[in-house]
C-alpha positions as CSV (number, residue, x, y, z in Angstrom):
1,X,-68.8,45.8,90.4
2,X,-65.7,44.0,89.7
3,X,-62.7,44.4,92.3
4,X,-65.6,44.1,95.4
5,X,-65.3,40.5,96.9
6,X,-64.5,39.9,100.7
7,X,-61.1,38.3,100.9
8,X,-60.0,36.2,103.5
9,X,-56.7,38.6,104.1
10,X,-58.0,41.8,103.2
11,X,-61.2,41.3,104.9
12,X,-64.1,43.6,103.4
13,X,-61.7,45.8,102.3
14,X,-62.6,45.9,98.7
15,X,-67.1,46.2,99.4
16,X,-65.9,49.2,102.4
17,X,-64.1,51.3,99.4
18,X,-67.0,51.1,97.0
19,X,-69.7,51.9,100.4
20,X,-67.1,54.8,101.0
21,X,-67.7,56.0,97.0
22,X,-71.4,55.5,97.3
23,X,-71.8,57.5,100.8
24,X,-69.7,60.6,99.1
25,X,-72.5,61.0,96.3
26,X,-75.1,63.7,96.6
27,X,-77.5,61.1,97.8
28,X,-75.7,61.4,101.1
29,X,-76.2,65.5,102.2
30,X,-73.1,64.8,105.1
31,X,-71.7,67.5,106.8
32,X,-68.9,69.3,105.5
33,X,-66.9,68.3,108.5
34,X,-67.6,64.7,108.0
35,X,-67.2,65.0,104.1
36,X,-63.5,66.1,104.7
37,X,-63.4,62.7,106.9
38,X,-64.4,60.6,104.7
39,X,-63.1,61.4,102.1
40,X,-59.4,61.0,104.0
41,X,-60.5,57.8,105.0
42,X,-61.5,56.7,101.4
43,X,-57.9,58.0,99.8
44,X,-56.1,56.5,102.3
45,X,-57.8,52.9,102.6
46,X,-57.1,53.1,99.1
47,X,-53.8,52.9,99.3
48,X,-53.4,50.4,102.2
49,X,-55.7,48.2,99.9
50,X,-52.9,48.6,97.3
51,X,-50.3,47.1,100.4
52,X,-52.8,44.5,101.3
53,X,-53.1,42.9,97.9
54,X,-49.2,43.3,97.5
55,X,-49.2,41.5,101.0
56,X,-52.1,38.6,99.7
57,X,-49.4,37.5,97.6
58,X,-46.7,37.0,99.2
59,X,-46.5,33.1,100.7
60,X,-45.0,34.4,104.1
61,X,-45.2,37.4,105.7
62,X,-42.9,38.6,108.6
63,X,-44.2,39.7,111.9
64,X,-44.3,43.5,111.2
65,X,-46.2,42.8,107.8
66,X,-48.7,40.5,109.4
67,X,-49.9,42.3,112.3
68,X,-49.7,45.5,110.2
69,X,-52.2,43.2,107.9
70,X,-54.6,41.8,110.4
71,X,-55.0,45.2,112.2
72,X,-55.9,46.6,108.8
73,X,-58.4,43.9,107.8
74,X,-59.7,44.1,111.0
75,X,-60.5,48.7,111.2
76,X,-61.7,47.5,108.2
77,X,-64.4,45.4,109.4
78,X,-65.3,47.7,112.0
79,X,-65.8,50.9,109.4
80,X,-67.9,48.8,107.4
81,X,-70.4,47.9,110.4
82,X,-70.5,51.9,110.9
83,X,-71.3,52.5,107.5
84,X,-73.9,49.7,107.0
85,X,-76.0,50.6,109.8
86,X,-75.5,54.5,108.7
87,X,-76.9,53.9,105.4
88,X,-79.7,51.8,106.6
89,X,-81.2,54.5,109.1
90,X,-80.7,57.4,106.1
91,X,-82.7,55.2,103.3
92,X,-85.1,53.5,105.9
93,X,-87.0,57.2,106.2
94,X,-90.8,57.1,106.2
95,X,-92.2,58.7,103.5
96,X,-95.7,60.3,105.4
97,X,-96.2,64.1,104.4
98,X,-97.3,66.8,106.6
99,X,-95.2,69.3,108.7
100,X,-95.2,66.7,111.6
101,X,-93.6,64.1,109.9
102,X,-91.2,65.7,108.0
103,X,-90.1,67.7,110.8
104,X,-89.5,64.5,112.2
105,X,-87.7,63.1,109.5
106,X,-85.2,65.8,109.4
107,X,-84.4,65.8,113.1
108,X,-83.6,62.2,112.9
109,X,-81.4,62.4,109.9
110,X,-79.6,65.4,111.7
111,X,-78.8,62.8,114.7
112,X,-77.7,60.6,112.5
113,X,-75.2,63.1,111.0
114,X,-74.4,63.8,114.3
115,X,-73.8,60.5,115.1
116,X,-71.7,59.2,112.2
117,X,-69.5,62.6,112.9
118,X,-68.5,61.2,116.1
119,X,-67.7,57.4,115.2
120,X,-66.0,58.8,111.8
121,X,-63.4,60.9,114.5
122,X,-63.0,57.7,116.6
123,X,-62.6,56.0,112.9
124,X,-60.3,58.3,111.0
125,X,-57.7,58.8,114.4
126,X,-57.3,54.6,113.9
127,X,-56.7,55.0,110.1
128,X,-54.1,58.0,111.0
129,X,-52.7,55.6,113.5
130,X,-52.3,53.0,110.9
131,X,-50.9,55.0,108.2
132,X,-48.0,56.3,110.4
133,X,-46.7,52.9,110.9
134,X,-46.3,52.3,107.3
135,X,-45.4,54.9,104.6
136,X,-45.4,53.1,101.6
137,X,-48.7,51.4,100.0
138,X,-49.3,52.1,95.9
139,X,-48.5,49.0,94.3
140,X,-49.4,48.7,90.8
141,X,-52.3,45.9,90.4
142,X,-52.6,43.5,87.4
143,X,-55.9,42.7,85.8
144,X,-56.3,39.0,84.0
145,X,-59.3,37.9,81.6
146,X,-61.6,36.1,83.2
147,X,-63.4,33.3,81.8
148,X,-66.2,30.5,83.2
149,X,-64.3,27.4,84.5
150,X,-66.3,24.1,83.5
151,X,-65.2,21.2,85.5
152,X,-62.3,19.4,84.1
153,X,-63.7,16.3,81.7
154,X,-61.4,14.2,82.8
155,X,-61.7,14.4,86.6
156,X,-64.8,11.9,87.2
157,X,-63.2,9.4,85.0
158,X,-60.0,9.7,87.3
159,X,-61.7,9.3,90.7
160,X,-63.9,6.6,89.0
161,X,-60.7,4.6,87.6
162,X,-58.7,5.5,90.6
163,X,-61.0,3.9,92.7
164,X,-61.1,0.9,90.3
165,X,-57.8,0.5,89.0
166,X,-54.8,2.0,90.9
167,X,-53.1,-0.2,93.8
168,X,-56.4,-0.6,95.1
169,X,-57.2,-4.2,93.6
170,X,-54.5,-5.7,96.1
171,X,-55.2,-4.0,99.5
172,X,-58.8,-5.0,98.4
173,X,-58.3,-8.7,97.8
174,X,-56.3,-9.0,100.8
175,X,-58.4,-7.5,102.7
176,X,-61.7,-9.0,101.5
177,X,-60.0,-12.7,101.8
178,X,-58.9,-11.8,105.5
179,X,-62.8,-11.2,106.4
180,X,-64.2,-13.5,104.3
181,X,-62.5,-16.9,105.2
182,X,-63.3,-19.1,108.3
183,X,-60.5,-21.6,109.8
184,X,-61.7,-24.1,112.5
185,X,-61.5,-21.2,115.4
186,X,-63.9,-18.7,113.9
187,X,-67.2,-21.2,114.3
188,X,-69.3,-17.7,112.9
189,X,-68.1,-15.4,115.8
190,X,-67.8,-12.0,114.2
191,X,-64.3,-10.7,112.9
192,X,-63.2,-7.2,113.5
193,X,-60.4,-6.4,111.2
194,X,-59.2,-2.7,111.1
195,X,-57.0,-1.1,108.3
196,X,-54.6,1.2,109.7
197,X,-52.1,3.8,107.8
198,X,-51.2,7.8,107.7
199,X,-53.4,10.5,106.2
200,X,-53.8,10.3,102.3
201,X,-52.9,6.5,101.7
202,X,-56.5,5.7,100.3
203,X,-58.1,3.7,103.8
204,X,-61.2,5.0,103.1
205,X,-61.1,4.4,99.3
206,X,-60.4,0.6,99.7
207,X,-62.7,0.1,102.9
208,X,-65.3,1.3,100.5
209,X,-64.0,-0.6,97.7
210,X,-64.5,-4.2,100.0
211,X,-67.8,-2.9,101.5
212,X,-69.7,-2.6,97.9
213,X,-67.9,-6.1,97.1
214,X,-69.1,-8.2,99.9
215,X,-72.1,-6.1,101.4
216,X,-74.6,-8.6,99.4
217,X,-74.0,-11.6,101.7
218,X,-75.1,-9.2,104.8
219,X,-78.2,-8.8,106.0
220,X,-77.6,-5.4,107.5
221,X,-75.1,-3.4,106.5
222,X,-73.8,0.2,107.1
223,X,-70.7,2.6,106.7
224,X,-70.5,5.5,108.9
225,X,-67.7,8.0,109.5
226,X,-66.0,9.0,113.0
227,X,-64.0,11.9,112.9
228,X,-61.1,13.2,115.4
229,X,-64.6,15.3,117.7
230,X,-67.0,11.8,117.2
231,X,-71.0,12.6,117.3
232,X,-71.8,9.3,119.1
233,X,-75.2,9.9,118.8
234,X,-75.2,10.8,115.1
235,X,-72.7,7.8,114.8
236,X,-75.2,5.6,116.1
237,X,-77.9,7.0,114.1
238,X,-76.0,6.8,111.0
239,X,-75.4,3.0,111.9
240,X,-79.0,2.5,112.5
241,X,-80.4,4.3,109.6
242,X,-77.9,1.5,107.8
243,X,-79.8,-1.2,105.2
244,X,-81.6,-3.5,107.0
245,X,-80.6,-2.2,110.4
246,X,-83.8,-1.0,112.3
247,X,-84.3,0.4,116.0
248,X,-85.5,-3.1,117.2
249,X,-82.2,-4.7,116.5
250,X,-80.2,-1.9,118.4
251,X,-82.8,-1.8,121.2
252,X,-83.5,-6.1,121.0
253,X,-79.9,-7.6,121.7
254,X,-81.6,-10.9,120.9
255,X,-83.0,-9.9,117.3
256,X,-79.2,-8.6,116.6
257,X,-78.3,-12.7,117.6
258,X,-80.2,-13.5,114.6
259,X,-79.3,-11.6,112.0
260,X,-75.3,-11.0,110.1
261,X,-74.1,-7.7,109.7
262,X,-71.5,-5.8,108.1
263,X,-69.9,-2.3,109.8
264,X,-67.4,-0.3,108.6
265,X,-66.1,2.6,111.1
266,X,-64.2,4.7,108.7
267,X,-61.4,7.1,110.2
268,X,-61.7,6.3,113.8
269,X,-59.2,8.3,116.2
270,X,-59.6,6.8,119.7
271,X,-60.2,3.3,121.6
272,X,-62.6,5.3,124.0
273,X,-64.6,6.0,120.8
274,X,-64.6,2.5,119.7
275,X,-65.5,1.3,123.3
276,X,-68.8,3.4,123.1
277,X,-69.7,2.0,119.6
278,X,-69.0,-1.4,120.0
279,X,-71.7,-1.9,122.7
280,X,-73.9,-1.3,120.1
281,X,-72.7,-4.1,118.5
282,X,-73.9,-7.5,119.6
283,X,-70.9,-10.5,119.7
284,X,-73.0,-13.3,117.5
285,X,-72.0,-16.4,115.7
286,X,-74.0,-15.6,112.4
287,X,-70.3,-14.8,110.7
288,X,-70.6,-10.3,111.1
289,X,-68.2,-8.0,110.3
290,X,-66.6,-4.9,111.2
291,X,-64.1,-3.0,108.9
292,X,-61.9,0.0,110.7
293,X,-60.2,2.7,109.2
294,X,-57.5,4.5,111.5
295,X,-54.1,6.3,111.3
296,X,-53.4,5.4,114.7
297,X,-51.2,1.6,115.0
298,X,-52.7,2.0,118.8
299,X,-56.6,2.4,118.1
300,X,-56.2,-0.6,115.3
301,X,-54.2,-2.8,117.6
302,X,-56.1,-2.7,120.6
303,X,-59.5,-2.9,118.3
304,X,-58.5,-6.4,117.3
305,X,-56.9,-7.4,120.4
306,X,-55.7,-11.2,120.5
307,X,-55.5,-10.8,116.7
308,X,-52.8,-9.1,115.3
309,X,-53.6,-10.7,111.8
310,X,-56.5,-9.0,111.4
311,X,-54.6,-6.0,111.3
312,X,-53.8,-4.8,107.6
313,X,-50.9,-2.1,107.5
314,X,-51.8,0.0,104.0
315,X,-48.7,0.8,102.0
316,X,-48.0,3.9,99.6
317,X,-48.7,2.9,95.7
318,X,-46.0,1.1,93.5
319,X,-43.9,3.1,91.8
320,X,-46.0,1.9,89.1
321,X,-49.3,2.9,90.3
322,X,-47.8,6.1,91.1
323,X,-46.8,6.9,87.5
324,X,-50.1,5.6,86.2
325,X,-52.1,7.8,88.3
326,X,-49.9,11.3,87.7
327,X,-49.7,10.8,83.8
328,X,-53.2,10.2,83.6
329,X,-54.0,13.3,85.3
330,X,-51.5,15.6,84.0
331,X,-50.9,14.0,80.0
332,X,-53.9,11.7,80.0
333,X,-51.5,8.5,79.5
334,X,-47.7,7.9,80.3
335,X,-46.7,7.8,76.7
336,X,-48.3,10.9,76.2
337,X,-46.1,13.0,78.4
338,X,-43.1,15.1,76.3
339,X,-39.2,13.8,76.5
340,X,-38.4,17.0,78.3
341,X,-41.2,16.7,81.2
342,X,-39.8,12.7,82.1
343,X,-36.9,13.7,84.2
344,X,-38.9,16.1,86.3
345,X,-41.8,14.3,86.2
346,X,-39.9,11.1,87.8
347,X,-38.5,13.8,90.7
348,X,-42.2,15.0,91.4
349,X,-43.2,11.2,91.9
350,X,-40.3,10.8,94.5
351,X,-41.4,13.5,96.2
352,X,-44.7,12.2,96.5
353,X,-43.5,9.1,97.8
354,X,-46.2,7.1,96.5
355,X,-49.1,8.9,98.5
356,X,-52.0,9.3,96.2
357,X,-53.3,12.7,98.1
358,X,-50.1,14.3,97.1
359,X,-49.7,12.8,93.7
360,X,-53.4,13.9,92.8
361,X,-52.9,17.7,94.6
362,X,-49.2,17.9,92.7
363,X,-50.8,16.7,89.3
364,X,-53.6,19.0,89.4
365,X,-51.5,22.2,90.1
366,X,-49.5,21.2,87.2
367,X,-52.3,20.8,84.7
368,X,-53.5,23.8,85.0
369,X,-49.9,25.4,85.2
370,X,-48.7,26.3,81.2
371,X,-46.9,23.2,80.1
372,X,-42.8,24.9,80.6
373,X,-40.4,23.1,82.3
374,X,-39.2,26.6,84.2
375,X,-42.8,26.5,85.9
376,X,-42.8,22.9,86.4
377,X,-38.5,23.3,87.9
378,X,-40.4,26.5,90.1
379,X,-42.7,24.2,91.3
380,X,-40.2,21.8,92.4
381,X,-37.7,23.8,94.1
382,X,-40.8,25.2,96.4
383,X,-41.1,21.9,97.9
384,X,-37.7,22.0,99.1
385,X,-36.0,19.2,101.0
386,X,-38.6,19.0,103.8
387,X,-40.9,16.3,101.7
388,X,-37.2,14.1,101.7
389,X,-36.2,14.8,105.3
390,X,-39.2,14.7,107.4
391,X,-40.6,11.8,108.5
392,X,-43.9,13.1,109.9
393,X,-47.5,14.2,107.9
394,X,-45.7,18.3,108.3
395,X,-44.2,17.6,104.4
396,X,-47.4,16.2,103.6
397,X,-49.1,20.0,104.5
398,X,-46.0,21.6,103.0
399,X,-47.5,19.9,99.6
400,X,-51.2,20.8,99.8
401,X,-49.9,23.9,101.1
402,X,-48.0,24.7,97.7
403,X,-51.6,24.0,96.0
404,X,-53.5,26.2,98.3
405,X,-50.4,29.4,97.4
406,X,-51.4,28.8,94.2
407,X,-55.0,30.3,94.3
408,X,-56.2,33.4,93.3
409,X,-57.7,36.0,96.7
410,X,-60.9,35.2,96.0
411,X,-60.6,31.2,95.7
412,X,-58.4,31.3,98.6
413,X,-61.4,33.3,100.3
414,X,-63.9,30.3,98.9
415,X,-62.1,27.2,100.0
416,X,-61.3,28.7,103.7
417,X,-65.3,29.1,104.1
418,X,-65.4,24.8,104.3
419,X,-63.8,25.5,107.9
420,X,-67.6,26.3,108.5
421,X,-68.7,22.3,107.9
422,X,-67.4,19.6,110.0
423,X,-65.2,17.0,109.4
424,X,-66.2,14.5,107.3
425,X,-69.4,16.7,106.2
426,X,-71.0,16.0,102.9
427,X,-71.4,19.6,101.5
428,X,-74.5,20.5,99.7
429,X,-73.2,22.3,96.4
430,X,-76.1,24.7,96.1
431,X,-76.1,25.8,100.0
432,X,-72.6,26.9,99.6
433,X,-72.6,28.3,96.3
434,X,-75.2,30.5,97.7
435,X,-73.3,31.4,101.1
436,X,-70.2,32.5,99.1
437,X,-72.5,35.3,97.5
438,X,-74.5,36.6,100.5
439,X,-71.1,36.5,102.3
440,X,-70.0,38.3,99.3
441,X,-67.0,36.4,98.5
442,X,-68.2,36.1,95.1
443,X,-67.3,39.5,92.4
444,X,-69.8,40.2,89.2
445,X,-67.7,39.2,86.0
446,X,-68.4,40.6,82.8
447,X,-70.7,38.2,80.9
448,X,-71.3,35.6,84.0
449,X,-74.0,35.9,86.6
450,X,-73.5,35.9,90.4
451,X,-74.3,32.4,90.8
452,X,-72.2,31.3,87.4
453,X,-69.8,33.4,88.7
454,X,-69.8,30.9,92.2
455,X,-70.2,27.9,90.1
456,X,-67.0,28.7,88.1
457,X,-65.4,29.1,91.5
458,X,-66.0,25.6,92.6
459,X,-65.1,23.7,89.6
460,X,-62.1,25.3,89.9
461,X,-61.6,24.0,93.4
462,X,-62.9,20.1,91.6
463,X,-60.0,20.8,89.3
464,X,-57.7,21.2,91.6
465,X,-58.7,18.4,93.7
466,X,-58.6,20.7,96.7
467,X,-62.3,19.7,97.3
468,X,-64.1,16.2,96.4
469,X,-67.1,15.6,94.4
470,X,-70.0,14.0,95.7
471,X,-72.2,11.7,93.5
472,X,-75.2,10.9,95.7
473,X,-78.0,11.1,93.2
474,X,-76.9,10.0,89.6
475,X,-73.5,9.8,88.0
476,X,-74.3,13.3,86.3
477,X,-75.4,15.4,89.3
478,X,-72.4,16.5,91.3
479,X,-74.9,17.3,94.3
480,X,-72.3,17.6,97.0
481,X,-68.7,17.7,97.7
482,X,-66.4,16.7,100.8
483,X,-63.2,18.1,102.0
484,X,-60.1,15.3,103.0
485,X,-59.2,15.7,106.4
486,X,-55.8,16.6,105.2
487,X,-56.8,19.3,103.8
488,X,-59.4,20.7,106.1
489,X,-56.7,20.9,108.9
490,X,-54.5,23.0,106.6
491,X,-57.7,25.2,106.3
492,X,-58.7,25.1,109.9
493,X,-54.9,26.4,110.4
494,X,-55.1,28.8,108.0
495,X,-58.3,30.1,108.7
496,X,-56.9,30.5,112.6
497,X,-54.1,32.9,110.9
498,X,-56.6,34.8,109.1
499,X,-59.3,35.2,111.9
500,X,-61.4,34.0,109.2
501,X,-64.0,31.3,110.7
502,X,-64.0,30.5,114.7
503,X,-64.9,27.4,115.4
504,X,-66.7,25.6,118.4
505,X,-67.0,22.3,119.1
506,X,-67.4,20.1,122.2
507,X,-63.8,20.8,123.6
508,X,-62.2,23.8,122.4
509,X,-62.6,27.3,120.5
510,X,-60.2,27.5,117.6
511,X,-59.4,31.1,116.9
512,X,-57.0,33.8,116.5
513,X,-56.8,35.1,120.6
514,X,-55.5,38.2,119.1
515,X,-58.7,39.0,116.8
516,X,-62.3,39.6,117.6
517,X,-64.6,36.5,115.8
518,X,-66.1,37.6,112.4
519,X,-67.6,34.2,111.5
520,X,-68.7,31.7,114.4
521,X,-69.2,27.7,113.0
522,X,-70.7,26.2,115.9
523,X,-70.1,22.3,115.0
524,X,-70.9,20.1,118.5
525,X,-72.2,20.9,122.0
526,X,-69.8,23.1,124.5
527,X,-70.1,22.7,128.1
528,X,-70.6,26.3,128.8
529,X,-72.1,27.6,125.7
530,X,-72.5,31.4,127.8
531,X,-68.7,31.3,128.1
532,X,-67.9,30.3,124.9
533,X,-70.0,32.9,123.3
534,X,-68.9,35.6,125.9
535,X,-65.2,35.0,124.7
536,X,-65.8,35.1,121.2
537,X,-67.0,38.4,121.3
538,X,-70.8,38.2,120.5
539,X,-71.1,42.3,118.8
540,X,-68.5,41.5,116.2
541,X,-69.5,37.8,114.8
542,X,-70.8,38.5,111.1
543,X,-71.7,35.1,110.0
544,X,-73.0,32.4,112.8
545,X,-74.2,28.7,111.5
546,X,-74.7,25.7,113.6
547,X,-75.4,21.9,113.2
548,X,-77.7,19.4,115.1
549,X,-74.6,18.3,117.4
550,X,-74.7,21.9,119.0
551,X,-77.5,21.2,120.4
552,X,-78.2,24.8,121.5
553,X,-79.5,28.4,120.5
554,X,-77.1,31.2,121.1
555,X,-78.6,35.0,122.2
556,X,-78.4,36.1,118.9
557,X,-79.2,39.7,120.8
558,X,-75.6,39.8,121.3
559,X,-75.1,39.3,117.5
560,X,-75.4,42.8,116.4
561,X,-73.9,43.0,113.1
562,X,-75.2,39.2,112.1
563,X,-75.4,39.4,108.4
564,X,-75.5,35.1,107.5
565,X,-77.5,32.9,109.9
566,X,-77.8,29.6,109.2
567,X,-78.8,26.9,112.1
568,X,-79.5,23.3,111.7
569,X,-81.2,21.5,115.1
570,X,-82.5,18.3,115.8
571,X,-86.0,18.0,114.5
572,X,-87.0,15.8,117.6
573,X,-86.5,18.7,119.8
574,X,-88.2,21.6,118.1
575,X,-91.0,21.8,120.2
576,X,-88.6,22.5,123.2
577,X,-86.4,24.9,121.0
578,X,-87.4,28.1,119.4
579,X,-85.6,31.0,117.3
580,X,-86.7,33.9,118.5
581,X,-85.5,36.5,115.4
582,X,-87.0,39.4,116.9
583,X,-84.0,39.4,118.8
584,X,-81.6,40.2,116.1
585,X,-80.6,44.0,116.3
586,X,-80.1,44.9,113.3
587,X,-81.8,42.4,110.9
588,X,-82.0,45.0,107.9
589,X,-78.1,43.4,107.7
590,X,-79.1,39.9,107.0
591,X,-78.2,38.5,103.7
592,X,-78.8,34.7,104.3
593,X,-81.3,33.4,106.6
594,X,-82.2,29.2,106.4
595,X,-83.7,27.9,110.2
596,X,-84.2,23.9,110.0
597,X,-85.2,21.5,113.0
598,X,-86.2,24.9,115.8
599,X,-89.6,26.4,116.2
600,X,-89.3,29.6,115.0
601,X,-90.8,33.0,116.4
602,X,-90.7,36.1,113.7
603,X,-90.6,39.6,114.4
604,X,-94.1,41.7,114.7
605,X,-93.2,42.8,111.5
606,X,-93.2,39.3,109.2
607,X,-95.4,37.5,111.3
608,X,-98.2,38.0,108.8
């Protein structure tokens, strides 16, 4: 049913309408009372619908618009829960003859009547409410073909080359021939050298780039990622789980005397962090390394203390490398691109200021844009003097920003979900291909299946480089993907706006204080899990999925509307850690159900 996808603003506003048609059929034998209700509820969520897309739009809404918006999405939510449940308990009759149990029957659906009556009064006085405050809602809405999305050909060539070819071969020799080379003073002790720079310069790319190049003269070896909320544990286990790094050489300070490794701590945010790791990391004279990727001068400073020279400063490409890497993208090749496109071409690049991020999130919005210099001049205008005048990462957001206006509801809807993974997460394609459809973010299109339908979705998202593919198998298996920091804290923020996903990590809750929680992405261990599920509002949360660094089970009980449940513990504790899913309410709801490192206890009813 085409039109039916949860969206990020609208909230379920679109799968509530098409319940709404559905419950006024003659399957449903409502009372007249309640018919008349409904059906006011269904002609005038209609036309707020109308508003709401109108209002999806726009790229910035003013205050009266936006809590007019969220107050909608959210009654929506609500109505959907009462109808859900409502049409569970009318189809879920037993089917036992005799006067007994058909009595029976019939007094229980008359209590249900009864009972919808009532919450459709509490229901329709809210819509009422809602409708006086704004007057005007039918906008006309546009319909475009819609066609599969194959992942752009020319993508994997461009991350491959990229990584290969542009202004990386400098950094890299540089940086390789500062770790490599012994004076007189070294005598083998190890050399920390760390490779500091803002967001979107390419750290990672080129820390990579020297690790593959030199990890052959290394005995052990590994390359783990940090983060901004650091899993030291995980960390550590990621280190260990390294080649040719075993639990005897972390646990045997004298076997680590022995033997030469090479580390590389990509993205690391504080010295407190760094202090933890590093007394994991034996001081020998067998000639080990450590490679550090930071944007903080601090954190790489005091990690090589007494040597500032091992401290490389990573620079923005050439002007050069810049054009080499837009023209490829966009035209294929430089000399490829039209006289009329150079000009405005050239003022794009400046903008970018030689950040690859930008230049690969600008080119990919233009190549999918229709090749007109008005578009492209559009394009240009939106992103203003800000990228010129300010001198923090704010013009940075302002470009992946204008990517992320570009999108469509629904992809919008898609690429907010990745607030659900961590930082630094590699995502498995198939898991979230098949959380977008029980979440039903997903709509049937004529000719594709659901899950073509979700696979379209994300090679759109490839295309636009707003997410990264992951290679980990073979060259040909796009397995996983990953989302740049960058860009997940422009999610985060946006999904904070929306009351889209809440998240919980070891610190704080990041949501919308205004809104109840709809989806709950419990990422690394609170201190007072209670209190952090008592202020997210446990009856409300739709969607609840946590990884190993929670470290604890919720009381689903208080999850009554839970519809996707996916938790991920620590395998080494599952003895002392069970699921109990009999104490889900309403478990008729669930679409998506995956339990991995708990024990597990099942309702009476599935045990068997």
């Amino acid at each position: 049913m085409a039109g039916m996808a949860v969206s990020a603003s609208t909230g379920v506003m679109n799968s509530l309408l098409s319940k709404l048609s559905t419950l006024l059929s003659d399957k449903y034998n409502l009372l007249k009372g309640v018919r008349r209700d409904i059906e006011f509820l269904n002609g005038e969520l209609l036309e707020m619908n109308a508003a709401l897309q109108k209002l999806t739009d726009m790229e910035k809404l003013d205050g009266q618009n936006k809590v007019w918006r969220d107050k909608i999405r959210e009654m929506a939510y609500d109505i959907e829960d009462c109808i859900d449940i409502f049409m569970h308990h009318h189809d879920s009759d037993d089917k036992q003859d005799g006067l007994f149990h058909k009595t029976a029957r019939k007094i229980r659906k008359l209590r249900v009547r009864y009972r919808i009556a009532s919450e459709i009064q509490k229901l329709k006085a809210r819509v009422a409410e809602q409708s006086q405050s704004r007057n005007r809602y039918k906008i006309e809405e546009s319909t475009s073909k819609i066609t599969a999305v194959e992942v752009d050909p020319r993508l994997p060539a461009l991350f491959e080359e990229s990584k290969r070819l542009v202004g990386i071969d400098v950094p890299r020799e540089k940086i390789t021939k500062l770790l490599m080379e012994e004076d007189d003073s070294d005598s083998g002790q190890r050399k920390v050298v760390s490779i500091v720079g803002f967001g979107g310069l390419g750290k990672t790319t080129v820390a990579k780039q020297v690790y593959e190049e030199i990890k052959v003269k290394f005995e052990c070896k590994a390359f783990v990622s940090v983060s901004r909320s650091p899993d030291i544990p995980k960390i550590l286990k990621g280190i260990l789980s390294g080649d040719g790094l075993s639990l005897v050489m972390m646990l045997m300070p004298r076997v680590q005397l022995f033997r030469r490794y090479l580390i590389v701590i990509d993205d690391l945010w504080s010295i407190e962090a760094w202090n933890t790791i590093e007394c994991a990391l034996v001081k020998n004279t067998n000639g080990s390394r450590v490679i550090k990727t930071t944007r903080k001068h601090e954190v790489a400073k005091a990690c090589c203390t007494g040597f500032p020279e091992h401290v490389y400063h990573m620079e923005p490409l050439s002007d050069l490398h810049s054009r080499w890497l837009f023209f490829k993208r966009v035209f294929g090749t430089e000399n490829s691109c039209p006289e009329e496109f150079r000009q405005i071409s050239a003022d794009m690049l400046r903008k970018c200021k030689g950040v690859p991020l930008a230049i690969i999130s600008i080119a990919s919005l233009l190549a999918i844009k229709t090749r007109d210099v008005d578009t492209w001049e559009k394009i240009l205008k939106s992103l203003g003097s800000e990228v010129d005048t300010n001198p923090n990462l704010n013009w940075m957001r302002h470009v992946l920003s204008l990517s992320y206006n570009d999108l469509d509801p629904e992809l919008k809807t898609c690429l907010l979900y990745l607030a659900s993974y961590p930082e630094d997460y590699a995502i498995e394609r198939s898991d979230l291909l098949n959380k977008w459809i029980a979440e039903g973010f997903i709509r049937e299109r004529r000719g594709l299946e659901l899950e073509e339908a979700a696979e379209s979705r994300f090679n759109e998202l490839i295309n636009r480089s707003m997410i990264e593919p992951v290679y980990r198998y073979s060259d040909a298996n796009m397995s996983h993907c990953r989302v740049h920091d960058l860009m997940l804290d422009l999610i985060i923020s946006k999904c904070r706006e929306e009351n889209f996903v809440t998240i919980i990590d070891g610190q704080f809750i990041s949501m919308n204080e205004a809104s109840q929680a709809r989806r709950v992405s419990h990422q690394s261990g609170n201190r007072d899990i209670a209190l952090a599920v008592e202020r997210i509002s446990g009856p409300h949360v739709r969607s609840y999925i946590s990884f190993p660094a929670a470290d604890c089970i919720p009381p689903l009980s208080k999850f009554e509307h839970l519809r996707i449940l996916d938790m991920m513990g620590r395998y080494s504790d599952r003895e002392n850690m069970c699921v109990d899913l009999s104490a889900i309410n309403q478990p008729f709801l669930l679409r998506y159900l995956k339990i991995s490192g708990f024990g597990l206890k099942l309702p009476k009813n599935l045990e068997s």
